[in-house]
MARTOR-87133 format. One record per residue (C-alpha): residue number from 1; residue in one letter; chain; x, y, z. Coordinates in steps of 0.02 Angstrom, whole numbers, always signed. Example, Ala and Ser with C-alpha at 12.3 -4.5 7.8 and 13.67 -1.06 7.14 Angstrom:
2
[vexlo 1, 'a', 'A', [+615, -225, +390]]
[vexlo 2, 's', 'A', [+684, -53, +357]]
//
This chain:
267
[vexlo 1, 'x', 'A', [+105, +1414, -238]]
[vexlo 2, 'x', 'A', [+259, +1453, -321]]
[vexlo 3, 'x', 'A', [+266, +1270, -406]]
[vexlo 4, 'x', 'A', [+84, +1267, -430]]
[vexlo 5, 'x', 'A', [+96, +1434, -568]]
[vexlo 6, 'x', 'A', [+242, +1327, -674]]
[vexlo 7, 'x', 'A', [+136, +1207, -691]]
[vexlo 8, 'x', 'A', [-18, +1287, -731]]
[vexlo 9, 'x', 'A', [+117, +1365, -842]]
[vexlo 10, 'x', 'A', [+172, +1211, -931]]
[vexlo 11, 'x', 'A', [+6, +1170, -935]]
[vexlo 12, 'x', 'A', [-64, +1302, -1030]]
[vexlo 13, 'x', 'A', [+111, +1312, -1153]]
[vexlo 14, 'x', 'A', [+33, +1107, -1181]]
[vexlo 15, 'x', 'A', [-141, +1170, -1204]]
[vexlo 16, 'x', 'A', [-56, +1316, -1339]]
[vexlo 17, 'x', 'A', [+32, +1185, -1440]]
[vexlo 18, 'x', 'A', [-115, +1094, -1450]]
[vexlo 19, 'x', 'A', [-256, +1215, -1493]]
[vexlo 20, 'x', 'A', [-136, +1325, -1600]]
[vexlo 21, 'x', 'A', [-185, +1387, -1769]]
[vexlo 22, 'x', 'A', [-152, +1229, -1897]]
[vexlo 23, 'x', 'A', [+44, +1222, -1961]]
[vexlo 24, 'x', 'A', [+105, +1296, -2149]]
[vexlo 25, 'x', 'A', [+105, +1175, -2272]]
[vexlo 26, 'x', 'A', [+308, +1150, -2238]]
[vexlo 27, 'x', 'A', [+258, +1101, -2067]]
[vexlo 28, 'x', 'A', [+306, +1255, -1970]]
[vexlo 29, 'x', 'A', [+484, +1323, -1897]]
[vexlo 30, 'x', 'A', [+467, +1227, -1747]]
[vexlo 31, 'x', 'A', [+417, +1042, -1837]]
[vexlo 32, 'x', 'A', [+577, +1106, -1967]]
[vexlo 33, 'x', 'A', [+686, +1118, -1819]]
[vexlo 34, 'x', 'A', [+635, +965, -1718]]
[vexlo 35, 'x', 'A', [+617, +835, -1890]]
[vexlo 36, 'x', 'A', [+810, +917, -1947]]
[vexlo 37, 'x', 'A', [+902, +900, -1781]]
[vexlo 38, 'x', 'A', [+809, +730, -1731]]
[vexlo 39, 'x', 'A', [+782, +804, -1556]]
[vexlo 40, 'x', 'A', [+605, +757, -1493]]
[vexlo 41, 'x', 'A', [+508, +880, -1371]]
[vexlo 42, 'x', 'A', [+355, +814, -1256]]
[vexlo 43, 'x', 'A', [+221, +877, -1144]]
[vexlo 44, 'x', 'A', [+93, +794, -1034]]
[vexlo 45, 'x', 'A', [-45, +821, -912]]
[vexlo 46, 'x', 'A', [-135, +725, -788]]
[vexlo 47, 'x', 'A', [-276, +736, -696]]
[vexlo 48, 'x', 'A', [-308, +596, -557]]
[vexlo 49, 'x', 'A', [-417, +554, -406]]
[vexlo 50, 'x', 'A', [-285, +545, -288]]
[vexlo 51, 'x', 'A', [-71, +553, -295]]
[vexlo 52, 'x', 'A', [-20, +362, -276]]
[vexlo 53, 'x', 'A', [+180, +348, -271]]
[vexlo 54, 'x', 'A', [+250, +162, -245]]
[vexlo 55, 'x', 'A', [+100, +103, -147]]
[vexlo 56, 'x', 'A', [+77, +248, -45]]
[vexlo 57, 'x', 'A', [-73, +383, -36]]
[vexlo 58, 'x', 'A', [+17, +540, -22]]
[vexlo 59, 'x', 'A', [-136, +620, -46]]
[vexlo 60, 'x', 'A', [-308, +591, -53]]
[vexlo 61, 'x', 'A', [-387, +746, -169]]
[vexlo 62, 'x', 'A', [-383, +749, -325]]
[vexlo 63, 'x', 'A', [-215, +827, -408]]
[vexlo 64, 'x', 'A', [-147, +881, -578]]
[vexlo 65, 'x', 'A', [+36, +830, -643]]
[vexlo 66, 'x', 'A', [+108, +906, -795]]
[vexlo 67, 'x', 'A', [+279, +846, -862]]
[vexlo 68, 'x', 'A', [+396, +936, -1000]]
[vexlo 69, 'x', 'A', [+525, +826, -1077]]
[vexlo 70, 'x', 'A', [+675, +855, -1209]]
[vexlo 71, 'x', 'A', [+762, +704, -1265]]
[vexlo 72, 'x', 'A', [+902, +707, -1381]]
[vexlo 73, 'x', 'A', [+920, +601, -1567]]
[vexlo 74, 'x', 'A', [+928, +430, -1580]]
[vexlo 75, 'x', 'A', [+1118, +399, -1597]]
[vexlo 76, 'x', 'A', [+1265, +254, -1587]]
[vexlo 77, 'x', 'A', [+1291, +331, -1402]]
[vexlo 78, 'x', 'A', [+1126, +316, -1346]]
[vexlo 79, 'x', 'A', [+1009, +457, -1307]]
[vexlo 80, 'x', 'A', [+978, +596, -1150]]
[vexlo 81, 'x', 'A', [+821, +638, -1092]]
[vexlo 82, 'x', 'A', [+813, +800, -967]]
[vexlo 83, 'x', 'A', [+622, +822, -890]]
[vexlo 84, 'x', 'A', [+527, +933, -752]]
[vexlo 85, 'x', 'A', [+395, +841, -673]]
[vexlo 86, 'x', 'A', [+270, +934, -566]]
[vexlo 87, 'x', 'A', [+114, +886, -429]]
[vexlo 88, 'x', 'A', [-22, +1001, -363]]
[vexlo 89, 'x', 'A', [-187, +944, -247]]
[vexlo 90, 'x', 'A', [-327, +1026, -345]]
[vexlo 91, 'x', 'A', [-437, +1056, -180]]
[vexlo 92, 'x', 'A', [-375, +1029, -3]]
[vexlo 93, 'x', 'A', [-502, +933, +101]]
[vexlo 94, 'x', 'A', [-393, +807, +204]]
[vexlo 95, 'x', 'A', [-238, +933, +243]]
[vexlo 96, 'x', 'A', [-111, +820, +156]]
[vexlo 97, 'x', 'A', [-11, +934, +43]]
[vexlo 98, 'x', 'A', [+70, +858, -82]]
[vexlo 99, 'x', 'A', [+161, +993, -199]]
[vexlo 100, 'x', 'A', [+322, +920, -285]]
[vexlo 101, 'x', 'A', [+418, +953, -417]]
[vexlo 102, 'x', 'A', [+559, +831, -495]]
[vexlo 103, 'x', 'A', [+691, +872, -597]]
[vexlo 104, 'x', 'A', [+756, +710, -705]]
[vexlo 105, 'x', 'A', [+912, +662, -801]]
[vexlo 106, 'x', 'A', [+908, +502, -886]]
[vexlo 107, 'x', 'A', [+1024, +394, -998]]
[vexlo 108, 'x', 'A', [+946, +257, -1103]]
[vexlo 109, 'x', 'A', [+1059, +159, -1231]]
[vexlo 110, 'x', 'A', [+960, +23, -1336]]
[vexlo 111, 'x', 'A', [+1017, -153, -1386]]
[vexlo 112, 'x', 'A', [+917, -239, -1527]]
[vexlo 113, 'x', 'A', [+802, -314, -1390]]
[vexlo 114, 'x', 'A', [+844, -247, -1237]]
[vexlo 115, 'x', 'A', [+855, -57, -1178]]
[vexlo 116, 'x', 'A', [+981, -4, -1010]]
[vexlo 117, 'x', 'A', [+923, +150, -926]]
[vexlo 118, 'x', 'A', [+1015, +258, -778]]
[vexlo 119, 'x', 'A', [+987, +428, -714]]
[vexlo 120, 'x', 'A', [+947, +538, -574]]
[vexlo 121, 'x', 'A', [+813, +651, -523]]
[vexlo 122, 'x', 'A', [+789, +782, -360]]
[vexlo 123, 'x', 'A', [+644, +800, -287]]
[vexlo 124, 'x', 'A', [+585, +965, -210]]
[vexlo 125, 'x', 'A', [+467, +944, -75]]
[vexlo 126, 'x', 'A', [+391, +1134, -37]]
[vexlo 127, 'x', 'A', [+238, +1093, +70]]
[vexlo 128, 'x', 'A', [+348, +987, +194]]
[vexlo 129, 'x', 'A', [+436, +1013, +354]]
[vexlo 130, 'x', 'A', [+606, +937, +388]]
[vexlo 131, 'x', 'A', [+645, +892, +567]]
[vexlo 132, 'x', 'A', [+819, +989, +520]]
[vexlo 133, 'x', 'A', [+711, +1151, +533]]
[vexlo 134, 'x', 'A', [+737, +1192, +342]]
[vexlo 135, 'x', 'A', [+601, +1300, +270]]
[vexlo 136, 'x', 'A', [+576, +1141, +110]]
[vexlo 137, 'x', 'A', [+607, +951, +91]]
[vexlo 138, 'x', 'A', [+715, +901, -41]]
[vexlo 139, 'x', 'A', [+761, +715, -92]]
[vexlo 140, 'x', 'A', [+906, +639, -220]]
[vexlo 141, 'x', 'A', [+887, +470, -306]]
[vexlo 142, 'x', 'A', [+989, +362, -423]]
[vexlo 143, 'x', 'A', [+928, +235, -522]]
[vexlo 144, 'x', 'A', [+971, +119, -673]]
[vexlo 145, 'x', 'A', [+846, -8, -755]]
[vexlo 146, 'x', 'A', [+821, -139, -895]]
[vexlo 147, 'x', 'A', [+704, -154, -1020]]
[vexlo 148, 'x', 'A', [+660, -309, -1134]]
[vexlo 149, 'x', 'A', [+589, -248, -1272]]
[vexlo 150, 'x', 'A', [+578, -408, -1351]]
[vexlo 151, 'x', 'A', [+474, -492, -1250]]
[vexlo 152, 'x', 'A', [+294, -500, -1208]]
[vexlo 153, 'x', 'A', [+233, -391, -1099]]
[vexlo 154, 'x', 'A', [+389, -292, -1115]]
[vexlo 155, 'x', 'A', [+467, -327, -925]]
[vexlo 156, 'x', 'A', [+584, -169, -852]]
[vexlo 157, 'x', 'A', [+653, -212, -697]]
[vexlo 158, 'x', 'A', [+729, -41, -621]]
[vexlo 159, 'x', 'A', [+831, -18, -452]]
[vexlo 160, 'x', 'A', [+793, +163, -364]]
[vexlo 161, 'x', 'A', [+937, +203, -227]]
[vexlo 162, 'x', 'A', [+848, +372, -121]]
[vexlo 163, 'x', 'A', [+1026, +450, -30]]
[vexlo 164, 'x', 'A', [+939, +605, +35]]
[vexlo 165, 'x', 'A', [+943, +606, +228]]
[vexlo 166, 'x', 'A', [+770, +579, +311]]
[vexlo 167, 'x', 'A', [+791, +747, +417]]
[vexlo 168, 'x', 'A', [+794, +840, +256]]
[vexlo 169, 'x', 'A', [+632, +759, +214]]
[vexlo 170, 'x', 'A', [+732, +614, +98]]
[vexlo 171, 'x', 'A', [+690, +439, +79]]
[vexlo 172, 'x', 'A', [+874, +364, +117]]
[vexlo 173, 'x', 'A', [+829, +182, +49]]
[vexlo 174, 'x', 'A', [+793, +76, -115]]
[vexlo 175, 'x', 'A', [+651, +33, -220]]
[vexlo 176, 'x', 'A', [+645, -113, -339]]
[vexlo 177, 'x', 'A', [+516, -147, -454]]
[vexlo 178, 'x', 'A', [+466, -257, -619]]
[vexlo 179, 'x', 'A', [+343, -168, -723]]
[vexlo 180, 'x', 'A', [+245, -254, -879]]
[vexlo 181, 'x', 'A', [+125, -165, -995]]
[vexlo 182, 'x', 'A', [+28, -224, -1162]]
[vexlo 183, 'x', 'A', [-86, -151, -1284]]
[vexlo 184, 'x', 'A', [-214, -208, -1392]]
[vexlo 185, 'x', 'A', [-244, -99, -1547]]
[vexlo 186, 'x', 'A', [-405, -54, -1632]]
[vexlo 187, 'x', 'A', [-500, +43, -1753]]
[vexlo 188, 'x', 'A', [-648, +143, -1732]]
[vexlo 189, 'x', 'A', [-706, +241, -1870]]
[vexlo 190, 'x', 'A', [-531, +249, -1944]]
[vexlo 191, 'x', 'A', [-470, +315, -1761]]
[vexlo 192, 'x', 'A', [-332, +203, -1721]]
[vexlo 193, 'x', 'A', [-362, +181, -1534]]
[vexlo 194, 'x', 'A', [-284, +36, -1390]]
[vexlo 195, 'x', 'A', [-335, -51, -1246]]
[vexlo 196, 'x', 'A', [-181, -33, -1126]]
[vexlo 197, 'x', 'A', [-136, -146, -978]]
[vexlo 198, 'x', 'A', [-6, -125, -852]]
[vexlo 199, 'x', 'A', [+60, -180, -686]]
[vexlo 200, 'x', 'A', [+213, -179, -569]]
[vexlo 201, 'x', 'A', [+260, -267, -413]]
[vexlo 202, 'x', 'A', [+395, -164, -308]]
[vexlo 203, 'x', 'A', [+493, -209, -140]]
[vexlo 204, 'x', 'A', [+531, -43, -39]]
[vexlo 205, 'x', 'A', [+681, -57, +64]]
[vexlo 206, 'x', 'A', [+673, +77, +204]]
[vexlo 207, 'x', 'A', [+614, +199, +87]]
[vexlo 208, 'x', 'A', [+527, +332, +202]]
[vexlo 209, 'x', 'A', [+481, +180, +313]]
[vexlo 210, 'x', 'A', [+548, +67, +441]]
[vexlo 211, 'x', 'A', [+596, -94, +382]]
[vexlo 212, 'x', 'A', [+520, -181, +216]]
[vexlo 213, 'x', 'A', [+380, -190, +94]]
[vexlo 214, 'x', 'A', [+306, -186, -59]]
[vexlo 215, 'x', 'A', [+164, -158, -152]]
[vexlo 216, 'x', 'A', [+63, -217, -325]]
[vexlo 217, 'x', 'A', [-38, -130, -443]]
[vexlo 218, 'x', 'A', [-137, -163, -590]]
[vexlo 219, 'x', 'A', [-185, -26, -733]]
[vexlo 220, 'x', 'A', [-310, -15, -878]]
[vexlo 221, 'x', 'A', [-340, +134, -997]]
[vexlo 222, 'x', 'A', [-397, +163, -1169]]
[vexlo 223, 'x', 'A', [-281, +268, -1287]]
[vexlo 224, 'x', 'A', [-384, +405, -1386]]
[vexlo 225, 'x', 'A', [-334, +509, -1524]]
[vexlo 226, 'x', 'A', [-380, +699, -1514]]
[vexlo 227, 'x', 'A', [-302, +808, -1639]]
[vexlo 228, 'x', 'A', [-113, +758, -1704]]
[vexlo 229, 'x', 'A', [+4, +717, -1611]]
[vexlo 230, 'x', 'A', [-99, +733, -1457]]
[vexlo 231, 'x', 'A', [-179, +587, -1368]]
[vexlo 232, 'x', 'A', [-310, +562, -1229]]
[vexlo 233, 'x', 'A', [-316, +390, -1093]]
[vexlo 234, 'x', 'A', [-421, +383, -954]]
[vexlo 235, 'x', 'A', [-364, +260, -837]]
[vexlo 236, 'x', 'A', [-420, +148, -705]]
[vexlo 237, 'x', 'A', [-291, +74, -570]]
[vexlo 238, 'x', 'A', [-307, -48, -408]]
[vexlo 239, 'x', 'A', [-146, -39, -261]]
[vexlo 240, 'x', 'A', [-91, -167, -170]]
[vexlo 241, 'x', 'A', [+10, -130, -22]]
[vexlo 242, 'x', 'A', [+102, -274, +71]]
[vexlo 243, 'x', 'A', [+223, -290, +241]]
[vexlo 244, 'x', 'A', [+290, -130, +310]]
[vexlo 245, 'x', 'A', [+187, -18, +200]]
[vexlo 246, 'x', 'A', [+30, -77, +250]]
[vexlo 247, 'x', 'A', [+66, -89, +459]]
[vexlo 248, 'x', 'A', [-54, +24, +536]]
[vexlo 249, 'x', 'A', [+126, +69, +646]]
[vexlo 250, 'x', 'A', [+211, +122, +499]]
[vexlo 251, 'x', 'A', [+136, +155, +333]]
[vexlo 252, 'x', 'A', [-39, +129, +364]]
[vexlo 253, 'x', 'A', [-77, +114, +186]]
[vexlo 254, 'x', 'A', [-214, -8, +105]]
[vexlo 255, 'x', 'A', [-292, -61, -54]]
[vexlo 256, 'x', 'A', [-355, +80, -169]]
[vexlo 257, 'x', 'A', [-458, +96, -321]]
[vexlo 258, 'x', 'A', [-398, +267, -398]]
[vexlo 259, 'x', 'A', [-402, +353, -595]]
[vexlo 260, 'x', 'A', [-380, +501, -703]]
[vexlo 261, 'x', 'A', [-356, +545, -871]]
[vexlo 262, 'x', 'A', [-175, +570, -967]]
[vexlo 263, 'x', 'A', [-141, +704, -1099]]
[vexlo 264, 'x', 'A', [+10, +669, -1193]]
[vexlo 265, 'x', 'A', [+72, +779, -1336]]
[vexlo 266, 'x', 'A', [+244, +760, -1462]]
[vexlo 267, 'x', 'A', [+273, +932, -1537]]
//
């Protein structure tokens, strides 16, 4: 419950910077601050029909997500980016609780056409029950990643190493996964607007499961503006999961149809 007031908090400080009174004509002491020191400040919220994480339902209601991000200028030595990610079920009808929150780290340095990523983020598991007896799960996990910017469809292949032990409710294996996106922009009465695609194909190595697997998705959402700097993109996604993941003696999990709708704002 705990998790589930911070972020209806960071919700509502979202919903604040969005509905607020319209800036001075200088822009405001906040826009001064950010547009001097370079350092760019995000929110987002997300409502969805069910929580889908690497090919796996972790549960079937319908959940929000809100995220708060700070990422640092644009410099010669690359740029930080420190985040709080959070996940709430909105109604509990199949007694899976899901509440997480993730605290991230990440490292990006950009190349004229290709971006390298690392960073780390713990996961804090309060609904589950280790078989250690501790009162909360709790999961660590590296990862570092490459992005061709370049090229169509802009493929990032990133490698996710999970070193928390499974008795303190940790994945303790590896993810891999190539992820491609596109989108198609358009006007509608002036409001610039895109059709966005995306997909990813991932191999899970022991990650909370015996043996191997995988799984495949495919996304679609349309890009809306609201007000500035705030846009709206309801989304439509189909999961595919494949060996290990989808043995009725181990994962259990199967193809899905799920959606939502993504608030995203830059102060």
């Amino acid at each position: 419950m705990k998790r589930f007031k911070i972020g209806l908090l960071l919700g509502l400080l979202l919903s604040l910077s969005i509905f607020s009174p319209a800036k001075a004509a200088d822009g405001g002491l906040l826009d001064g601050i950010l547009s001097t020191s370079g350092i760019e400040v995000s929110g987002d919220l997300a409502f969805n029909s069910i929580y889908m994480w690497r090919g796996i339902m972790l549960d079937g209601d319908a959940v929000v997500q809100p995220g708060f991000y700070v990422r640092s200028p644009e410099s010669k030595f690359g740029r930080v980016k420190v985040g709080i990610w959070l996940n709430h079920d909105l109604v509990n009808k199949d007694n899976l609780k899901s509440s997480e929150t993730d605290y991230i780290l990440d490292y990006t340095y950009s190349f004229p056409s290709v971006a390298l990523s690392t960073g780390f983020t713990y996961y804090d598991f309060p609904d589950a029950a280790p078989s250690d007896g501790a009162p909360r799960g709790f999961s660590r996990e590296v990862y570092g990643g490459i992005t061709f910017t370049k090229l169509l469809l802009s493929p990032a292949i990133y490698y996710y190493y999970d070193f928390g032990k499974k008795d303190d409710g940790g994945g303790e294996g590896s993810y891999t996964v190539l992820n491609l996106s596109h989108s198609i922009p358009f006007v509608i009465s002036r409001y610039k607007m895109s059709l966005d695609f995306s997909g990813h194909v991932g191999y899970n190595n022991k990650q909370y499961y015996r043996g191997s697997g995988g799984d495949a998705a495919l996304g679609a959402g349309i890009t809306v503006p609201l007000f500035k700097n705030l846009t709206c993109k309801p989304n439509i996604n189909y999961s595919v999961p494949w060996g290990n993941i989808s043995d009725k003696n181990n994962g259990n999990q199967k193809n899905r149809f799920y959606g939502g709708v993504y608030l995203s704002y830059v102060f």
